[in-house]
N, C-alpha and C positions, 0 to 999 in steps of 0.2 A: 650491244652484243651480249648474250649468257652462255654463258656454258655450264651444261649439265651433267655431273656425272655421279649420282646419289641414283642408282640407277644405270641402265644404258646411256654410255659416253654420248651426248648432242650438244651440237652449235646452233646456235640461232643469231638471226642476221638482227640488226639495227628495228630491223618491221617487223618482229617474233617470227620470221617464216625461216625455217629449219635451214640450216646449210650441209651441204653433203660432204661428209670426210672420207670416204673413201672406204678403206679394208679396217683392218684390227689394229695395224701398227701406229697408223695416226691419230688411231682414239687412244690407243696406249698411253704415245705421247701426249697426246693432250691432257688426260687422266692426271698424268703425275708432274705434268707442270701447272695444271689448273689446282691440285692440293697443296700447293708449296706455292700459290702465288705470291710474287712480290719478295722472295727468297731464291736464290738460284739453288738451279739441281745439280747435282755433278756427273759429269760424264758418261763412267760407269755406272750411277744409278737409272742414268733415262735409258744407256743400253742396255740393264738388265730387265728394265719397264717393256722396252720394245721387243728385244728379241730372245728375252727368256735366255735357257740352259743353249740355244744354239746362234752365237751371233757371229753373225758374216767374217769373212777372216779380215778387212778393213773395216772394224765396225763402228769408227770414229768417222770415215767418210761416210759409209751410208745412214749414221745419225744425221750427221750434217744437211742429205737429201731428203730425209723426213722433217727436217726444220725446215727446210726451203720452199716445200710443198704445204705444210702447216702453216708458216709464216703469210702465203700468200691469201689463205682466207684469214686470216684476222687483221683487224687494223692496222692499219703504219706503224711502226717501231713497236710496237706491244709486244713482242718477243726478239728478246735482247738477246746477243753473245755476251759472254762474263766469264772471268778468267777462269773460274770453279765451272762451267758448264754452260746453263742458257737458264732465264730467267723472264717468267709470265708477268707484266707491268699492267696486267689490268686491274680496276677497283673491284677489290674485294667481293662486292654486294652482289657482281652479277657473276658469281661463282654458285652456285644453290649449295653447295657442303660449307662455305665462309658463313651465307646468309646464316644457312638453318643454324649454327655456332651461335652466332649473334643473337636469332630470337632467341634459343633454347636458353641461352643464359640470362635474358632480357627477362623471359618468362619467369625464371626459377626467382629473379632479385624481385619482382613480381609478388609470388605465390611469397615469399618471405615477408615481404611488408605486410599479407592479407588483402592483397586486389586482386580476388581469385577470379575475378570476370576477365580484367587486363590480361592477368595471368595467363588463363589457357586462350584468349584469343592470343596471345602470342605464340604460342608453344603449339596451339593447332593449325596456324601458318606452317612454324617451324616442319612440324612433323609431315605436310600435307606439299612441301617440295618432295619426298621422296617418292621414286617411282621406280624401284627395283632393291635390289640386295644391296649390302656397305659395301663399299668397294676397301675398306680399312676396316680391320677388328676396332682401331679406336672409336672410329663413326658409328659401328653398331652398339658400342655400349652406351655412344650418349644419345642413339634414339631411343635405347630402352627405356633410360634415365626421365630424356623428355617425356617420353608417353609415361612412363610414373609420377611423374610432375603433373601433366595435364588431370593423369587421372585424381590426383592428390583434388586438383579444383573440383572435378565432378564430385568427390565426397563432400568436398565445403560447401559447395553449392548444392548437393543434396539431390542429384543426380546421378549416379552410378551406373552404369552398364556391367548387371553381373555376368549377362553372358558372355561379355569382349574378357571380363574380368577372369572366367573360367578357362576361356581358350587359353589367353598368355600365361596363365601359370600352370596350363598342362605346355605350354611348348617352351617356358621356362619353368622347369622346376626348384631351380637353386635360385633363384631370385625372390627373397627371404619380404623383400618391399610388396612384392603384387598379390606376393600371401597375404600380407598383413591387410593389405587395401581391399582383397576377397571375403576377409574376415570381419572387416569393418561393414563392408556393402551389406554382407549377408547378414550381420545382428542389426544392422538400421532396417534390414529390411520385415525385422521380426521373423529369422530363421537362426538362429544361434547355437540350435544343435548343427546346422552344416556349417558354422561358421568354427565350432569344436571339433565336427568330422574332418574339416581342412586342414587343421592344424597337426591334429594327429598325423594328417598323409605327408604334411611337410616335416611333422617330426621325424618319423619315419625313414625317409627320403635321404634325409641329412644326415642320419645315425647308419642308415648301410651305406651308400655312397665312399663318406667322408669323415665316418666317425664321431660327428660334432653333432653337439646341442644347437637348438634355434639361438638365432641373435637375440641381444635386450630390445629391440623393437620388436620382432618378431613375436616373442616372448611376453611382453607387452601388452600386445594387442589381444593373444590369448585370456589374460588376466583380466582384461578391461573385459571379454566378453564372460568373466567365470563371475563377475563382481555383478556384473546387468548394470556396465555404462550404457550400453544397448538397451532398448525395450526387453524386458524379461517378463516370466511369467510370477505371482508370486504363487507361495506355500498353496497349494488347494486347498481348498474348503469342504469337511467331511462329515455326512451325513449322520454321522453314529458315533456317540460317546467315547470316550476312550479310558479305561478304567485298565489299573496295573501299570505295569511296568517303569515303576519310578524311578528303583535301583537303576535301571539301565538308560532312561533317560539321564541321570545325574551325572553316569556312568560317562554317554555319549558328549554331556557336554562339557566335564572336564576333560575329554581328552583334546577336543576343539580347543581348548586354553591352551593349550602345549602345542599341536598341530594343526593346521592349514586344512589336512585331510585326513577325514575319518571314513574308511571302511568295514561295513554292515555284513554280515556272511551268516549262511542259515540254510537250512532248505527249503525248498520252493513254498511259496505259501505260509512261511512261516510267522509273516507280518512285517518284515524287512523295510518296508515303505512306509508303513505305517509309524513304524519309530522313529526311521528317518524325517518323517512332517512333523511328526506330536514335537521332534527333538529338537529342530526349527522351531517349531512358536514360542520355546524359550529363548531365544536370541534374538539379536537385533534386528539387522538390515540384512536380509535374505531375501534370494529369490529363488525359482526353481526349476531346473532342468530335468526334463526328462531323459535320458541319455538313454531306453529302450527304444525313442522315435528313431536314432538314427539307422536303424535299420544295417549296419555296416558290419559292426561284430558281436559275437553271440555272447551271453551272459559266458564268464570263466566258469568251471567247475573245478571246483576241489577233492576228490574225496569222498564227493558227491554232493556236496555243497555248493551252494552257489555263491557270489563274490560280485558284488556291484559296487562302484562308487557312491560314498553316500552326499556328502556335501560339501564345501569348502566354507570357513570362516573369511 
């Protein structure tokens, strides 16, 4: 026999063919002795499970008549009386919210070792019992969790789905992990200016919201795509000589000595790119972003000046 309640509350008989429980109140009960199996519930908790803000004015006997009625579709003695209340004595495995527990953590001590194949065929079981909404805020955060886990394998294994990846972080957007895992998909996928436009929206996000900076993961991940752990592009390559401006070349790359980031300001056309590359092929390991592709926001004006990022050491 299983019981299902990761999803609409269902019983299934010994041969998987459905059992019929009746109205609400029996699934109720069932619901919240099938979460607590193998621990009794107490009284007043299965009455407020059953009958909400309005319970009958003897509501200990008509619990008792939803026990009797429930009792009679499940197996012999699997629903006990116990001095705290009534307690569900079936094995764990055929509860689907016990199971999906069990893989999800199965998977994750999995993905930790590096058996990222083991890993998400466990965690895509896991995930693949549910067939409706949580019925406990706690279950929903460990199906996010698990689906972050699985998706963790699809990056190892070099598989990603950016577009399952763009839905959940627009239907979570504080969920700092499926950013970070959008922004990986998206520089492996050789797109790292939208994997820089992501970040900003989650920067963003976090700072009116909630006031806060991104997480050190979060944060992280940003970095790793500003450095080109990802495929990056490098310096271009430019047709026409480049004579002057040495002072400011020298200029530009002592300030890289002292700072991470240097910004270029000038008016339009005034060569702003061009010092930014020449000022590149004096340093190491660079590579190059274009941050006009993203199309998202417009150069800042100053004064009338314009103001673009120029590069990170």
């Amino acid at each position: 026999m299983r019981i299902g309640v990761l999803g609409a509350v269902e019983l299934w008989g010994p041969d998987g063919s459905p059992v019929a429980l009746g109205g609400s109140r029996p699934r109720a009960l069932l619901a919240a002795l099938a979460l607590s199996v193998g621990r009794a519930v107490p009284f007043e908790q299965l009455v407020d499970a059953v009958y909400g803000d309005e319970p009958p004015g003897n509501a200990q006997h008509a619990l008792q008549s939803q026990v009797s009625r429930l009792r009679a579709l499940l197996p012999a003695g699997s629903l006990a009386r116990h001095p705290m209340g009534y307690v569900l004595t079936l094995d764990p495995d055929e509860i689907d919210a016990h199971r999906f527990e069990r893989l999800a953590v199965s998977g994750r001590e999995l993905l930790a070792l590096g058996d990222h194949a083991n890993s998400r065929k466990a965690l895509t079981e896991a995930l693949d019992l549910w067939r409706g909404p949580a019925p406990t805020v706690r279950l929903g955060d460990l199906r996010l969790s698990a689906l972050e886990d699985r998706i963790e394998t699809d990056l190892a294994l070099g598989r990603p789905d950016i577009a399952e990846l763009r839905q959940l972080s627009e239907e979570h957007p504080y969920r700092e992990r499926l950013r970070g895992q959008l922004m990986r998909a998206l520089a492996a996928d050789g797109r790292p200016g939208e994997a820089l436009a992501s970040f900003d929206d989650a920067r963003r996000t976090l700072a009116d919201e909630f006031g806060a900076d991104p997480s050190a993961e979060l944060a992280g991940a940003h970095l790793a795509v500003l450095r080109g752990a990802n495929p990056a592009r490098p310096v271009p390559a430019q047709l026409t000589s480049f004579v002057g401006r040495d002072n400011e070349i020298r200029q530009v790359t002592s300030l890289l000595d002292r700072s991470r980031l240097v910004t270029i300001i000038g008016p339009g056309g005034a060569g702003k790119t061009r010092l930014a590359i020449e000022s590149a092929r004096r340093l190491g390991e660079v590579c190059f972003v274009e941050l006009a592709e993203l199309g998202v926001l417009p150069r800042e004006v100053v004064n009338g000046w314009t103001r673009e990022p120029m590069m990170l050491k």
